[in-house]
C-alpha positions, 0 to 999 in steps of 0.5 A: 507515436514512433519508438524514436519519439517516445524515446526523445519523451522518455529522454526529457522526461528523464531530464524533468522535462514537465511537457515530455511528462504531459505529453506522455500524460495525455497519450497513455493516460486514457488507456491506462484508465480503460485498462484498470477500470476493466480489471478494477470495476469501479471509476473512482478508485480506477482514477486514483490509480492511475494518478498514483501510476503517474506520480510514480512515473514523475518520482522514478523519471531517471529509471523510466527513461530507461526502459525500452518500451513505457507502453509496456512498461506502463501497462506492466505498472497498471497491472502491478498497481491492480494486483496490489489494490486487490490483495491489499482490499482481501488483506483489509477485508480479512483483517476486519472480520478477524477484528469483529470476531475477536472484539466481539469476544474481547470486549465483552470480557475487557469491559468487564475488567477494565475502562476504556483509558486503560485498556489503550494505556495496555496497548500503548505499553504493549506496542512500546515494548515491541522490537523497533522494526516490528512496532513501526510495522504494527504502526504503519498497519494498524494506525496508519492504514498502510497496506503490508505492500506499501509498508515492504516497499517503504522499508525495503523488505519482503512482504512475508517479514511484513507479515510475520511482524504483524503477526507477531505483534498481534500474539503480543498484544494478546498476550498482554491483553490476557494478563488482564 
């Protein structure tokens, strides 16, 4: 494909046009998948990439139909989206075996002191007393599932103030829960 078509593409993608979109679609898609699939190994989650790739190609059309070049611009995507998969999994994967340690050592003694009713009675109370911007943050993380990436992104913050938020409503939550 030539600059010039790939830019008419990008110019009636940027117009909603959903041909130009499927066009593109079928050009890079493959591609995309072979990129992601040899960073990420694994076919299924290399599928739900991509996907989310060009859904967020779909929903930022006006600002892609800027860019000069979408085959970098897309390959750039990718390996934005892999780096973010991965270190959400070490993320995920780090917060499970900190959980297993401390519910190891927090439920012997809370089953002890307290019925299950009321320990979620503590926690809600807990997480309700937080400050706005940090309880969203926990509730996002924690009962939601949302990677710290994602939730920066959704609220337009820096990933370290994501954080030092669950951070901090994790101390909180100890801190309440130690008054048992």
């Amino acid at each position: 494909m030539t600059r010039t078509e790939e830019k008419l593409l990008l110019y009636a993608l940027g117009k909603s046009d959903r041909k130009a979109f499927a066009v593109l679609y079928n050009l890079y898609a493959g591609k995309c998948i072979h990129l992601v699939s040899s960073l990420v190994k694994d076919a299924d989650a290399s599928m739900d990439i991509v996907h989310d790739i060009f859904v967020t190609v779909w929903l930022k059309r006006d600002l892609i139909s800027k860019v000069d070049c979408f085959s970098s611009y897309l390959f750039r995507m990718a390996r934005n989206a892999v780096m973010d998969r991965l270190e959400s999994e070490v993320i995920r994967r780090r917060f499970v075996a900190e959980s297993l340690i401390v519910s190891d050592d927090l439920c012997s003694y809370v089953d002890e002191k307290v019925s299950l009713d009321e320990l979620q009675l503590l926690i809600s109370r807990a997480v309700s007393r937080m400050p706005e911007q940090r309880r969203r943050i926990f509730m996002l993380s924690r009962y939601k599932g949302v990677p710290n990436v994602k939730i920066a992104e959704i609220l337009g913050l820096n990933i370290r103030t994501v954080e030092n938020h669950i951070t901090n409503a994790l101390a909180d939550l100890r801190l309440a829960l130690t008054k048992i």
